[in-house]
N, C-alpha and C positions, 0 to 999 in steps of 0.2 A: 815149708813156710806156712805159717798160719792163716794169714789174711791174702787175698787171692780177690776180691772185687775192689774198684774203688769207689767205695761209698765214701770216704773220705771228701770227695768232690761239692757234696752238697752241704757241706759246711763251708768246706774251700770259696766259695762262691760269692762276688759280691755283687749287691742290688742293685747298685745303680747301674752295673755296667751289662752287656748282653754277651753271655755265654754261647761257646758251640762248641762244637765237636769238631777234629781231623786226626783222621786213623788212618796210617797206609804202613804196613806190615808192622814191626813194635814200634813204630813212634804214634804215641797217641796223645794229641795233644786238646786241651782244654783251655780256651782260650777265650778271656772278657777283654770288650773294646767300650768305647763310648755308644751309646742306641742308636743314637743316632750318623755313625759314622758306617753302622753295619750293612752289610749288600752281599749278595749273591757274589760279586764280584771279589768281593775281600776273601771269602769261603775259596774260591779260582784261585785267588792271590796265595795264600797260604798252601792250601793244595802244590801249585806249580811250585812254592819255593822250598816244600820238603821234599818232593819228587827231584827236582833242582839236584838240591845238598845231598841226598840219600843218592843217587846216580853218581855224582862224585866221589865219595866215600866209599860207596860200594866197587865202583871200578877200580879206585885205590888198594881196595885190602886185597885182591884178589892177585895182586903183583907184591904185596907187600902181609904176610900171611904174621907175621914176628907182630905187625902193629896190632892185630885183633887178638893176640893170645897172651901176649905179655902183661904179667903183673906189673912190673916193672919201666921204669922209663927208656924208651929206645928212639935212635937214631930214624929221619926219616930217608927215602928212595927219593931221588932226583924227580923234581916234576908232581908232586904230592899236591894237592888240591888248599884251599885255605884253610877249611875245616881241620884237614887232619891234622895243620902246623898249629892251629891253634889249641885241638885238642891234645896235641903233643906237649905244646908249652907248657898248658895249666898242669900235665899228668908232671913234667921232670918239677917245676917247682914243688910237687906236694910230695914227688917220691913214688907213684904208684904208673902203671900202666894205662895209652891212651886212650881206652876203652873204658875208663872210671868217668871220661867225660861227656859220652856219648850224649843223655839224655841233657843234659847240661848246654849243649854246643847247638840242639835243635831248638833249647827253647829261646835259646840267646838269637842267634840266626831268626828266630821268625820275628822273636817279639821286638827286635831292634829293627827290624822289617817294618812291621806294621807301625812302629812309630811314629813315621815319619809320618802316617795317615789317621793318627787318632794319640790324644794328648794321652790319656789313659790306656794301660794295656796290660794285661796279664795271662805270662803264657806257662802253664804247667802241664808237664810232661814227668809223670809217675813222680810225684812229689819233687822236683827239680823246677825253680822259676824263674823267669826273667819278668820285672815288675818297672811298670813306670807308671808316673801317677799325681796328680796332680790335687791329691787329697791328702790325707792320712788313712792308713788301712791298718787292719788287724789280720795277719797270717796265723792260725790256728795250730798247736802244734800237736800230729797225730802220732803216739809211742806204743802202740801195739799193745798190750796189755799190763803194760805201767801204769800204775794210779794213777800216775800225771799226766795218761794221755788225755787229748780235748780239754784240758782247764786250763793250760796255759797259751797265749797268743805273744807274738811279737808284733810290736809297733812300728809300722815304719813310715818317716818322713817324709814327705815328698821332697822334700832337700837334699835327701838321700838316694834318691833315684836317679835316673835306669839302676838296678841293683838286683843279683843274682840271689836269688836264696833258696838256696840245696840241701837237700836231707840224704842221711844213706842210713839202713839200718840192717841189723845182721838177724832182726828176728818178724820185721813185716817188707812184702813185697819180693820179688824176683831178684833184682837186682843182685851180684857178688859182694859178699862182704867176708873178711875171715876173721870178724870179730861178733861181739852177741851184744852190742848196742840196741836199744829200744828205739834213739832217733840220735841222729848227729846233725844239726841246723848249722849251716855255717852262709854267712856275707859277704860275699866280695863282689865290686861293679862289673866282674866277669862272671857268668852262670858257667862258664867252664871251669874257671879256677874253684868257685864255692862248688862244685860237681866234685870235683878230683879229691882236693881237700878235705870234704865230708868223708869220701868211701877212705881215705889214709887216716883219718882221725878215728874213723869206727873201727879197722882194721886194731886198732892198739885197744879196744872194752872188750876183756872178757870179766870182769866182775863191775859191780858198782864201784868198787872203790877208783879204777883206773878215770874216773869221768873227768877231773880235775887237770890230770894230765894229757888227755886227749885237748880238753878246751885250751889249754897253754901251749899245744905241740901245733894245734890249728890256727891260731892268732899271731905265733912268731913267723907265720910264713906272710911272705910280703903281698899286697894284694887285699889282705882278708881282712875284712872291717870285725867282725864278731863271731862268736862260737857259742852254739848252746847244745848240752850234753847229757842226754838221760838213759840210765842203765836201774831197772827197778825203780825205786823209791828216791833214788839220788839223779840229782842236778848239778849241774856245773855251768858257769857263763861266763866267758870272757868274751873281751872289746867293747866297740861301739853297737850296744842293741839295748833296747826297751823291752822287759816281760811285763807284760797285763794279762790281768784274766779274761779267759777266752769266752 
């Protein structure tokens, strides 16, 4: 993979709200609340509630070895935690395995957390977000070495909010993908569903021309408000979204 920092962040970033940091093993999340909503205590909050959910999940895979390996969508073990039925959900409707939803299910989990304690919130975990907001915002959209990365933004409504918006790409970041997408954005009020959905929709770009058919193949699934799709110099956009320049 080519890109390995995420400088991406300091575009990502909006002003009015106050940014921090929570790392604890790969879930690294980047997180704006209202200024004045923020405390040492919110930073604990957060903290304890990926500690929380990562405990869960981890206990889980360790009994259930098929849920962390699989491409594919599988059955869960008696007694599975909420995380996993939820990250299993979003993977069978998209087609792909529960672990496409991973980053997706932590930003959802925290940031529908924090809601309840600050009207604004934005939580991203390696390009994956859960968004609530009581403005209008500009999401940034970064494509690795496509012309069209950083020039295009999407707009999103605060009428449109809580609202997941997930990227998978097969040529920036860590993340698994078995396709060679520059970025696949997809919508849905679930961060786990627009998680799963993205990595199934990347999975089908090996050239530019496939983009059209990925944003049609992510849209027909139920759930998913919009699809934006860049492989080179091509774009693709299906559903409900707004492109403005970034």
């Amino acid at each position: 993979m080519k890109y390995k920092e995420r400088s991406y962040r300091e575009k990502f970033r909006q002003g009015d709200l106050y940014h921090f940091q929570v790392a604890i093993k790969q879930t690294d999340l980047d997180i704006g609340i209202r200024r004045d909503r923020f405390s040492s205590k919110i930073v604990e909050f957060v903290r304890k509630t990926v500690l929380k959910q990562r405990e869960l999940l981890e206990k889980y895979i360790e009994e259930d070895h098929v849920f962390l390996h699989s491409l594919t969508p599988c059955s869960l073990k008696p007694g599975a935690p909420q995380i996993a039925i939820d990250m299993a959900e979003a993977a069978r409707a998209a087609g792909v395995g529960p672990m496409a939803a991973v980053a997706g299910a932590f930003a959802h989990y925290v940031g529908s957390s924090l809601a309840r304690r600050s009207r604004d919130v934005i939580v991203e975990n390696g390009g994956d977000i859960y968004m609530r907001s009581a403005r209008p915002r500009r999401i940034g959209v970064f494509a690795g070495c496509s012309p069209l990365s950083n020039r295009l933004a999407l707009l999103i409504r605060p009428e449109d909010t809580p609202l997941g918006i997930c990227t998978s790409s097969g040529t920036v970041g860590h993340s698994l993908s078995l396709g060679k997408a520059d970025a696949v954005v997809i919508l849905a009020p679930s961060a786990m569903l627009a998680d799963a959905v993205a990595t199934a929709a990347g999975n089908l770009i090996q050239t530019k021309d496939d983009v059209q058919k990925a944003a049609e193949f992510a849209t027909r699934i139920n759930g998913v408000g919009g699809a934006l799709v860049i492989k080179d110099d091509r774009l693709a956009a299906c559903g409900k979204l707004k492109i403005v320049p970034f």
